[in-house]
Backbone as CSV, one residue per row, in Angstrom:
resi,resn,N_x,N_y,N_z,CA_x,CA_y,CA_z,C_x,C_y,C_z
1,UNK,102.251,-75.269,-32.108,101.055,-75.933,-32.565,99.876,-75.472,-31.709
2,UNK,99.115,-75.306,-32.265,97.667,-74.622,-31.879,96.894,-75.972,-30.895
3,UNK,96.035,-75.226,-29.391,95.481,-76.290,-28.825,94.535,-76.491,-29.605
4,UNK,94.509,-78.308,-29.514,92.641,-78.355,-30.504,91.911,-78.314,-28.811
5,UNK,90.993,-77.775,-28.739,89.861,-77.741,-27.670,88.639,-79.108,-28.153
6,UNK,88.782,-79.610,-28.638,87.242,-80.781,-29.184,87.790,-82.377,-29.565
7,UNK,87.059,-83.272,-29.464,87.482,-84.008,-29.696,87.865,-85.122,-30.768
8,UNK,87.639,-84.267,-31.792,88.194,-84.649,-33.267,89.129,-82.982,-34.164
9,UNK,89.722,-83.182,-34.457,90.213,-82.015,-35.574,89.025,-81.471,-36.409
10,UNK,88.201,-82.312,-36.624,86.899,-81.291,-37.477,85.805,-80.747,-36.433
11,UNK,85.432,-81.385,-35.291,85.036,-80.454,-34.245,85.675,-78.986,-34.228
12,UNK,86.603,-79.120,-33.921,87.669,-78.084,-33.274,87.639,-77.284,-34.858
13,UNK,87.571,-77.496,-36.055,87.744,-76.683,-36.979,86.054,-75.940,-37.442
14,UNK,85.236,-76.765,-36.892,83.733,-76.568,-37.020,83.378,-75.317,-35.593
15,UNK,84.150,-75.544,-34.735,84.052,-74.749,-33.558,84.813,-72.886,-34.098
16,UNK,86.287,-73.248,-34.603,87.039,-72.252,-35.180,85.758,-71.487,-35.790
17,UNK,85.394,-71.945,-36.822,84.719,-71.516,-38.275,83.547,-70.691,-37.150
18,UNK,82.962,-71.266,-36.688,81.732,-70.713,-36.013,82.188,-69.209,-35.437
19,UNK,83.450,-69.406,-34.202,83.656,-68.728,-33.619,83.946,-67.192,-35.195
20,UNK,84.515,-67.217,-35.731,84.988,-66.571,-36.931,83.927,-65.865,-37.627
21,UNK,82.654,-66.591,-38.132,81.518,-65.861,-38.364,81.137,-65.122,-36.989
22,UNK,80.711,-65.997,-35.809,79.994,-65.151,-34.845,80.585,-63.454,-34.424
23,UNK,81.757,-63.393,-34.899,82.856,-62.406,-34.634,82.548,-61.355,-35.889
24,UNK,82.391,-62.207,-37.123,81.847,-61.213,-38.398,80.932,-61.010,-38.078
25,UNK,79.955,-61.766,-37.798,78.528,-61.114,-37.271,78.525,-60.111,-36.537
26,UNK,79.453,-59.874,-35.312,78.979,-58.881,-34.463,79.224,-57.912,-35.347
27,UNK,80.711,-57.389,-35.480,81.114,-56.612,-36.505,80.042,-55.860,-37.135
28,UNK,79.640,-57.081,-38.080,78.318,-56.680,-39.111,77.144,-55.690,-38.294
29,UNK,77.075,-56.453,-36.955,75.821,-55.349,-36.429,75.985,-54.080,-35.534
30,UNK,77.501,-53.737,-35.536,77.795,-52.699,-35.011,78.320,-51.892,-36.039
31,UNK,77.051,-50.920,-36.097,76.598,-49.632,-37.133,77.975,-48.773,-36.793
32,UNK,78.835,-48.956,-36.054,79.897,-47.673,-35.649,81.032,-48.500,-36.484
33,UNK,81.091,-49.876,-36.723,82.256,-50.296,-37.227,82.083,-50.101,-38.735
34,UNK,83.311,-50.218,-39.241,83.624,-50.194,-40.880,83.654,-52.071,-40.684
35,UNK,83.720,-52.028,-41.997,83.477,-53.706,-42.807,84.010,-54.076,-42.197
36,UNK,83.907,-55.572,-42.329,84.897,-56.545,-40.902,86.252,-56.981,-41.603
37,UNK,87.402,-56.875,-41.077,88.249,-57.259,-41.927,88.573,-58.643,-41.173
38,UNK,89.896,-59.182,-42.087,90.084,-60.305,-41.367,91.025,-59.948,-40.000
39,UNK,91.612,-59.172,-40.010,92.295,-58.857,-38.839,91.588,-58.209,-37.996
40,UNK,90.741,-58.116,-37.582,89.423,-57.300,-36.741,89.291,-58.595,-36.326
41,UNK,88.480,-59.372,-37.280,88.018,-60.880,-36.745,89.040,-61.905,-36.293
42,UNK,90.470,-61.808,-36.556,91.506,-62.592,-36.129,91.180,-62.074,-34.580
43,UNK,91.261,-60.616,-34.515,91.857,-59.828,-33.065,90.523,-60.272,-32.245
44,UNK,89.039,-60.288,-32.597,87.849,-61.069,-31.942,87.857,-61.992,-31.129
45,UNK,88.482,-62.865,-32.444,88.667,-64.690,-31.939,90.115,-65.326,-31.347
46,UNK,90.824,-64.476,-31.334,92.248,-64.909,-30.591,93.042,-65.830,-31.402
47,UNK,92.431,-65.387,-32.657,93.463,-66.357,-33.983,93.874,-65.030,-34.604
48,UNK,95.551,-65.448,-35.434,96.191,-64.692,-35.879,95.907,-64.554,-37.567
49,UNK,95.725,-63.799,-38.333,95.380,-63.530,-39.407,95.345,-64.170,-40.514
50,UNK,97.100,-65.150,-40.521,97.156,-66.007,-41.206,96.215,-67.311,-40.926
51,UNK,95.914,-67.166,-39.424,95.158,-69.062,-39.522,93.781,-68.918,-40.046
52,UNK,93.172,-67.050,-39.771,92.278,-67.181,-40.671,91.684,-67.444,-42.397
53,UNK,92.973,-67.746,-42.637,92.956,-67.854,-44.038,92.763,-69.161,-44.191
54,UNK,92.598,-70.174,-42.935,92.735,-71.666,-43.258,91.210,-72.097,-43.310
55,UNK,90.610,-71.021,-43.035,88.896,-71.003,-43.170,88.281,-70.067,-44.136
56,UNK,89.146,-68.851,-44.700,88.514,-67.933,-45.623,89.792,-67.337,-46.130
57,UNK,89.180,-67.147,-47.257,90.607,-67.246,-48.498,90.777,-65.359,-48.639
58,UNK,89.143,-64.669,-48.085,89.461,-62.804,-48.054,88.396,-62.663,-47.224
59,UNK,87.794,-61.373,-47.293,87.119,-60.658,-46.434,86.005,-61.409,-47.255
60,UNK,85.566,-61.155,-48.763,84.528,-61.451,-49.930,83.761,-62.737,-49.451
61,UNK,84.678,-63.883,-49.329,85.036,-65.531,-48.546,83.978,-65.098,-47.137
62,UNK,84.769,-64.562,-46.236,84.220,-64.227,-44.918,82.603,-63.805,-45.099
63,UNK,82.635,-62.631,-46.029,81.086,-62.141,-45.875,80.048,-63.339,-46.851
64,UNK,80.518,-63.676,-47.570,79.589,-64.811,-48.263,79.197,-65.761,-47.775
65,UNK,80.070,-66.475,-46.690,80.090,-67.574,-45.522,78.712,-67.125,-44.425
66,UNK,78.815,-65.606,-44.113,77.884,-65.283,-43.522,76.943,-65.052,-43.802
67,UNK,76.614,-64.329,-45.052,75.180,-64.258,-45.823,74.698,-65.643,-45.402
68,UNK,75.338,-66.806,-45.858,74.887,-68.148,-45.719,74.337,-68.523,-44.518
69,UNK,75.075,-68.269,-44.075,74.695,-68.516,-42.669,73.129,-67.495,-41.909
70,UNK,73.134,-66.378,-42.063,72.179,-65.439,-41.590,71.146,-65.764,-42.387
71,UNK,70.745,-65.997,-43.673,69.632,-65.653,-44.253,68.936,-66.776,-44.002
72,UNK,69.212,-68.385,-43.833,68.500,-69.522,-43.948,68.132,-69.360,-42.865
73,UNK,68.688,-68.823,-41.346,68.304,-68.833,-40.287,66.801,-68.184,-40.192
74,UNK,66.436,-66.852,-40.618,65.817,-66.004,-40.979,64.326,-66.742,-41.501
75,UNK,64.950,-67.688,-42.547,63.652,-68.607,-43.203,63.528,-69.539,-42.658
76,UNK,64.051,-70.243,-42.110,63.936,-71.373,-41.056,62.958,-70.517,-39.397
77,UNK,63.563,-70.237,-39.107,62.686,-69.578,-37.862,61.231,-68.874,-38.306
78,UNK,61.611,-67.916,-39.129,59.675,-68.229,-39.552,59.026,-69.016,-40.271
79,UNK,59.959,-70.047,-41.359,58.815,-71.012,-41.523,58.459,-72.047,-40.322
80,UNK,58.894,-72.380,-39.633,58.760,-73.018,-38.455,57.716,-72.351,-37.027
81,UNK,57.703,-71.030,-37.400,56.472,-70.297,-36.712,55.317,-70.245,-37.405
82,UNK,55.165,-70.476,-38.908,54.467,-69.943,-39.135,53.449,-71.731,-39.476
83,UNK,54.750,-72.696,-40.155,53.828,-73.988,-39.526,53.211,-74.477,-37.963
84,UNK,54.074,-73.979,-37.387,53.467,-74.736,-36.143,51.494,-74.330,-35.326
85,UNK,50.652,-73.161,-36.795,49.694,-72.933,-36.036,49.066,-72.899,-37.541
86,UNK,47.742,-73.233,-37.108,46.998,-73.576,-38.426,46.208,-72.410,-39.104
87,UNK,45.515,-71.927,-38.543,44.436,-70.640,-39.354,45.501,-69.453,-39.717
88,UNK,45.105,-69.178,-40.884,45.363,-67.760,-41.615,46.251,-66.794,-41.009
89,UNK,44.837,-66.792,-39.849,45.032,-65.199,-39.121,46.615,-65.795,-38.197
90,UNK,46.296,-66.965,-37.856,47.635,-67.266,-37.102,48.993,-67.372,-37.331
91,UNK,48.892,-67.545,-38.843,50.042,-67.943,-39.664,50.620,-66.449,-39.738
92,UNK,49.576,-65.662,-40.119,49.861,-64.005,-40.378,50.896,-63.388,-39.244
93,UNK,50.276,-64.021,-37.950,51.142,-63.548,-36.670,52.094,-64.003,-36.447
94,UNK,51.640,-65.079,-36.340,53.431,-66.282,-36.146,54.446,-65.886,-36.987
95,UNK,54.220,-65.107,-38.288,55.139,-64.530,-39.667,55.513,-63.189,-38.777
96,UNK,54.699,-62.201,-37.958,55.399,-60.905,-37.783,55.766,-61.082,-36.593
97,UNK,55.520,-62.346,-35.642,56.224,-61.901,-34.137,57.364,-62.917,-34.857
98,UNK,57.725,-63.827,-35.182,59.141,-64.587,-35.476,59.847,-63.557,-36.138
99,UNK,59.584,-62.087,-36.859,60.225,-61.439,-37.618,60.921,-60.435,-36.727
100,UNK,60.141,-60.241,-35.219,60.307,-59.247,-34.285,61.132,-59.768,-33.790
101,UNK,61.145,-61.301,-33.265,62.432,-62.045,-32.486,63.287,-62.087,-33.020
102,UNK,63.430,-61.976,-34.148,64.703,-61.964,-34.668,65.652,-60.564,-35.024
103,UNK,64.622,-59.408,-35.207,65.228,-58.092,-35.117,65.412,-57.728,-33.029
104,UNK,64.600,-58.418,-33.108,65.089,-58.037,-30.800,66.689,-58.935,-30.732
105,UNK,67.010,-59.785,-31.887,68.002,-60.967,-31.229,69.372,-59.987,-32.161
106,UNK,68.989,-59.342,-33.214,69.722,-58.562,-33.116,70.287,-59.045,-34.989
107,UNK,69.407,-59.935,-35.280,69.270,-60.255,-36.774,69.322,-59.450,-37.964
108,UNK,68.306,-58.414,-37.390,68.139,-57.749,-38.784,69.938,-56.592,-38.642
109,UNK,70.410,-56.618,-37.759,71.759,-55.320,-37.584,72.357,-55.860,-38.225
110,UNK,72.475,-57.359,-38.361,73.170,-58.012,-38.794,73.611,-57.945,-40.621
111,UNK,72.369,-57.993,-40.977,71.838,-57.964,-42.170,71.913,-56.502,-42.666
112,UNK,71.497,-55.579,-42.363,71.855,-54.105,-42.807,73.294,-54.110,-42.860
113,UNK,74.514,-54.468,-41.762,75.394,-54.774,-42.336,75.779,-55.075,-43.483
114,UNK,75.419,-56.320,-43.281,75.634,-56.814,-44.956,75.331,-56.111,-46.006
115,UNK,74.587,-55.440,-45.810,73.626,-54.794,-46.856,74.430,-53.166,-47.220
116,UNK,75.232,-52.802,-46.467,76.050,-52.046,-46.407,77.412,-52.015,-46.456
117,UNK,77.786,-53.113,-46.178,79.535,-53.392,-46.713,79.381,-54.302,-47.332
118,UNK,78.406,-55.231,-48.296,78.278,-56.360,-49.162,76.915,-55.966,-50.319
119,UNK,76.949,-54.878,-50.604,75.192,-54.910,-51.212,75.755,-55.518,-52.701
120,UNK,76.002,-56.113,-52.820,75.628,-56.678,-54.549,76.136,-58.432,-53.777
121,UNK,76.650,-58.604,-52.588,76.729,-60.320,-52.418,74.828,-60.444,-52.118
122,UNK,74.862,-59.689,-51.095,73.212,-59.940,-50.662,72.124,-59.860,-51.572
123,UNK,72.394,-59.030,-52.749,71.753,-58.822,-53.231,70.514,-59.766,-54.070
124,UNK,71.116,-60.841,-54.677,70.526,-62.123,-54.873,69.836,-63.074,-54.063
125,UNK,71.102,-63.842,-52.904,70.741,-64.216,-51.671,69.404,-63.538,-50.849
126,UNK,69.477,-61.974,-50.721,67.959,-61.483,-49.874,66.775,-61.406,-50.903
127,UNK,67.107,-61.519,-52.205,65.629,-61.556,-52.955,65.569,-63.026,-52.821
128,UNK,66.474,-64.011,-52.845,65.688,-66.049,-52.857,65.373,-65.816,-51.719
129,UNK,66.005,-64.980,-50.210,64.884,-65.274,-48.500,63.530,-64.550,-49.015
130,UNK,63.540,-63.502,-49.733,62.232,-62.959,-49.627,61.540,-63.605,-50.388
131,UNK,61.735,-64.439,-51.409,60.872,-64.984,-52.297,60.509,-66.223,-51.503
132,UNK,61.210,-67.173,-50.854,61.219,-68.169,-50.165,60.019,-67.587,-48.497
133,UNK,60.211,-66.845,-48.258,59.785,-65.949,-47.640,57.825,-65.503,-47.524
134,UNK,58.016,-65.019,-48.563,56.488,-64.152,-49.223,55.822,-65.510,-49.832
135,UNK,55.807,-66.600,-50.300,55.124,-67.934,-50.313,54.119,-68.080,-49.114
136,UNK,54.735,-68.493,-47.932,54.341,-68.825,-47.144,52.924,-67.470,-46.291
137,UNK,53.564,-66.529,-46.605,52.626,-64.931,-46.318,51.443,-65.085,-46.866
138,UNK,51.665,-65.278,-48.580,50.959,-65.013,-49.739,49.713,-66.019,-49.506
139,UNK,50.428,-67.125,-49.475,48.924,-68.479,-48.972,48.343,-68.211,-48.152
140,UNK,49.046,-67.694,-46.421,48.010,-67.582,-45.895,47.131,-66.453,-46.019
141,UNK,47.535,-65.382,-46.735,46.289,-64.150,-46.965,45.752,-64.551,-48.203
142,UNK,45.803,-65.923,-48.625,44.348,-66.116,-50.201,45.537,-65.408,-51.223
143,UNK,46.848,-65.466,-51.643,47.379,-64.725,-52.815,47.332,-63.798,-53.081
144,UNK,46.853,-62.699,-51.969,46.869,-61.487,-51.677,48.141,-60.748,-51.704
145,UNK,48.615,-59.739,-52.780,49.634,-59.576,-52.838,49.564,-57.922,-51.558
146,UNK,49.098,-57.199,-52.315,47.988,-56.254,-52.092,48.012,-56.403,-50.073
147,UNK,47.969,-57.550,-49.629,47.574,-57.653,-48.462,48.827,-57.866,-47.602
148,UNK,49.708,-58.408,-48.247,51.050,-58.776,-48.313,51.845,-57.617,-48.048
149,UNK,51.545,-56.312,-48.484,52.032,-55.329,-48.628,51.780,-54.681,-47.448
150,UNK,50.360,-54.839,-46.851,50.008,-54.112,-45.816,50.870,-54.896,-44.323
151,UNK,50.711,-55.917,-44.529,51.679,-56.658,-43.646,52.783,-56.546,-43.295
152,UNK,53.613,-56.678,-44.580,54.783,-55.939,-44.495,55.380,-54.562,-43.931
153,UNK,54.349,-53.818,-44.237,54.299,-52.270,-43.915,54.249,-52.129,-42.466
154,UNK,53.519,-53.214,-41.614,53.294,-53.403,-40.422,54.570,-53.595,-39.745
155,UNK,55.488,-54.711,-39.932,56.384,-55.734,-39.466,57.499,-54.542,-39.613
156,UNK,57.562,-54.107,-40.781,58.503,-52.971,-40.702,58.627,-51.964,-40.241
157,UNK,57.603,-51.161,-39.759,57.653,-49.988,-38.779,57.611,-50.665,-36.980
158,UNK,56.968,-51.967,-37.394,57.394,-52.141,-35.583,58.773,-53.087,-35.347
159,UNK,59.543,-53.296,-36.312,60.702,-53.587,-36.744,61.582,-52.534,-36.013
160,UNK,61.111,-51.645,-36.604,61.788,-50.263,-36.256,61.731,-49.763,-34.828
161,UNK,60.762,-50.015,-34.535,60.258,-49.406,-33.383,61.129,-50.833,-32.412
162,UNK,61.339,-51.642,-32.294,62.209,-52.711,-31.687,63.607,-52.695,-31.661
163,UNK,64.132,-52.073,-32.992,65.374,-51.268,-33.012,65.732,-50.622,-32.071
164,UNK,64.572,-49.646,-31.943,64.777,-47.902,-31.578,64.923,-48.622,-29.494
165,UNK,64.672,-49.366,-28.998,64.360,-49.758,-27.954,63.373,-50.154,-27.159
166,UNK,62.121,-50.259,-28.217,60.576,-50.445,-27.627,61.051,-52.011,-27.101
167,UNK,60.233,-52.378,-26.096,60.242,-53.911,-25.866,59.117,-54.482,-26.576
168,UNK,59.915,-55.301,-26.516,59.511,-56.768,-27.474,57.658,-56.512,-27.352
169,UNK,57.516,-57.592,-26.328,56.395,-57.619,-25.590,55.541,-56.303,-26.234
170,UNK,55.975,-55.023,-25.825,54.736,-54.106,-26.211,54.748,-53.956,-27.637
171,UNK,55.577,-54.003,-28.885,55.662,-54.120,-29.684,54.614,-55.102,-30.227
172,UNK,54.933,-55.988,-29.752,54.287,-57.544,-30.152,52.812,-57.276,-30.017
173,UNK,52.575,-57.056,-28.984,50.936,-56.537,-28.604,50.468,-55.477,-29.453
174,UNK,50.980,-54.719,-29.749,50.364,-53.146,-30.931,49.999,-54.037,-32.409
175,UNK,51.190,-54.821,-32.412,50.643,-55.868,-33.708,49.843,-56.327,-34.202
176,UNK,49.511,-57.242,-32.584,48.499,-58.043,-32.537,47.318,-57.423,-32.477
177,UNK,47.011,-56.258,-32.025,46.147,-55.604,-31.685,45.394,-54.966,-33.377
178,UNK,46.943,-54.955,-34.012,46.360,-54.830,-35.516,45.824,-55.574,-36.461
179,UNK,46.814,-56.637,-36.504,46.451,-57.919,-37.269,45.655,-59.109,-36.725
180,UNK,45.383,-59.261,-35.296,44.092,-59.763,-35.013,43.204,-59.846,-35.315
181,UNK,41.967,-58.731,-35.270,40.929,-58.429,-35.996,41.341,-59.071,-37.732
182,UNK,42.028,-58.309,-38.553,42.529,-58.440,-39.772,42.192,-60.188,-39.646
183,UNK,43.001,-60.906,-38.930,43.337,-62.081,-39.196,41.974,-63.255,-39.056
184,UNK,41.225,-62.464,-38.192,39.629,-63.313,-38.241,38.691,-63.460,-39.404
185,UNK,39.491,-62.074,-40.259,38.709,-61.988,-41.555,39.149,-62.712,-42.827
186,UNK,40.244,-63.290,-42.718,40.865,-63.683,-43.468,39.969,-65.454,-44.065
């Protein structure tokens, strides 16, 4: 019989489950691995293959659990940056540095994963984050789609550039240095 570590059986199965994604997750963001199987993620978490089945019924199970999990995070952390400051121009920023913390935390590897051993699960799921997403953008640039675009264009090359190993910090500043000005005009 398996130790429970928590102090109810659904703790301890809420703890399992976690540990199980966090293990698909890495998986997911290491570009050298193939898809996560369940025995990869058994061998992760120090559970044997079969007990992973007492949380996910296949691999399909496993990666859908995680989409779930990754994408709300994604919209939750920038809508929550992007309320917590009031003007335009601020909302604009609070939208591309929460987008940077989360590709520095190692979010977006995560997600190209997916996007690479799951592209037709994500496929739905990442157009409702982006639509859920581009709302909050769209208001604060006046329904500017057009403007939306240029933004985007921004977040994504210094996206990249945060990937590649730039730090955060100087990243963040080249941004700002762009969409500042931009954002007074708004």
């Amino acid at each position: 019989m398996p130790r429970i570590n928590a102090e109810t059986l659904a703790e301890h199965r809420a703890q399992q489950r976690r540990a199980i994604l966090d293990a698909a997750r890495e998986l997911l963001a290491d570009d050298t691995a193939g898809a996560p199987s369940l025995s990869e993620v058994g061998r992760r978490t120090g559970l044997a293959r079969t007990s992973l089945y007492q949380y996910f019924t296949s691999r399909e199970d496993l990666l859908d659990a995680v989409i779930a999990d990754v994408f709300p995070l994604w919209s939750s952390r920038i809508h929550a940056a992007m309320d917590a400051v009031e003007t335009p121009g601020d909302r604009v920023l609070a939208y591309a540095r929460s987008h940077l913390e989360l590709v520095a935390e190692g979010e977006n590897a995560v997600v190209r994963g997916l996007v690479t051993h799951a592209r037709d699960r994500v496929a739905s799921a990442g157009q409702e984050m982006h639509e859920q997403l581009a709302g909050p953008l769209l208001e604060a640039l006046g329904g500017s789609p057009e403007l939306a675009e240029f933004v985007q264009s921004i977040v994504y090359t210094a996206s990249r550039m945060v990937e590649e190993g730039r730090p955060l910090d100087e990243v963040n500043h080249h941004v700002e240095r762009l969409l500042g000005p931009f954002g007074a005009n708004l």
